[in-house]
N, C-alpha and C positions, 0 to 999 in steps of 0.2 A: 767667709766668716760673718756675721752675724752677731750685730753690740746691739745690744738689749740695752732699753732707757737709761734705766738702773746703771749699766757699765759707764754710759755715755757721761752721766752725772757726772758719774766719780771721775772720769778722766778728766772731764771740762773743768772742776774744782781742783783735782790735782794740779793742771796746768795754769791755771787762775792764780793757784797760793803760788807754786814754783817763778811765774811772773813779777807778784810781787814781792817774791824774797831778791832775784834777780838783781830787780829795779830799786830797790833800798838798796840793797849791795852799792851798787855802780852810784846811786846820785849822793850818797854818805862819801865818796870821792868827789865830790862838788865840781862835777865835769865843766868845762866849758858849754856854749850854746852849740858854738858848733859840732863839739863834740858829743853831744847829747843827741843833736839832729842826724850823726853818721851811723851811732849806736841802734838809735832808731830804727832807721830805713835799714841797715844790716837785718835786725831782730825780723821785722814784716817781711822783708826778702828772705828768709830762714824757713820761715812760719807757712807761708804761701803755699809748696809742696804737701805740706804736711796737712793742713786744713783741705785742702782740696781729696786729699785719698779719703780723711778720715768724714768729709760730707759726704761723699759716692760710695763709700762703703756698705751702708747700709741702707739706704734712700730707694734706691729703686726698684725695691719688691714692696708690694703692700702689706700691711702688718699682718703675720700668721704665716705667708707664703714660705711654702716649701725652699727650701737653698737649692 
């Protein structure tokens, strides 16, 4: 599959705004610190999988190249 700039944009904004709808949500409950910090590291351990498919996705052909 093949994300064209343009798609990449709009997913990294979609994910962007979803973040910080998320992170209002959760700190409008006026977490603790330490519970702020476990929310945290959960969210980047989450994320970690996902950011890695979607950088090799499309990275390793030079722009134009055939699939």
């Amino acid at each position: 599959m093949v994300v064209t700039t343009g798609h990449r944009a709009v997913q990294r904004s979609l994910g962007t705004l979803s973040g910080l709808v998320i992170t209002a949500g959760i700190m409008a409950l006026h977490p603790s610190q330490g519970v702020t910090i476990v929310i945290a590291a959960v969210a980047v351990g989450l994320a970690q999988p996902l950011l890695a498919k979607e950088l090799c996705a499309g990275d390793a052909r030079p722009a134009g190249a055939e699939p």
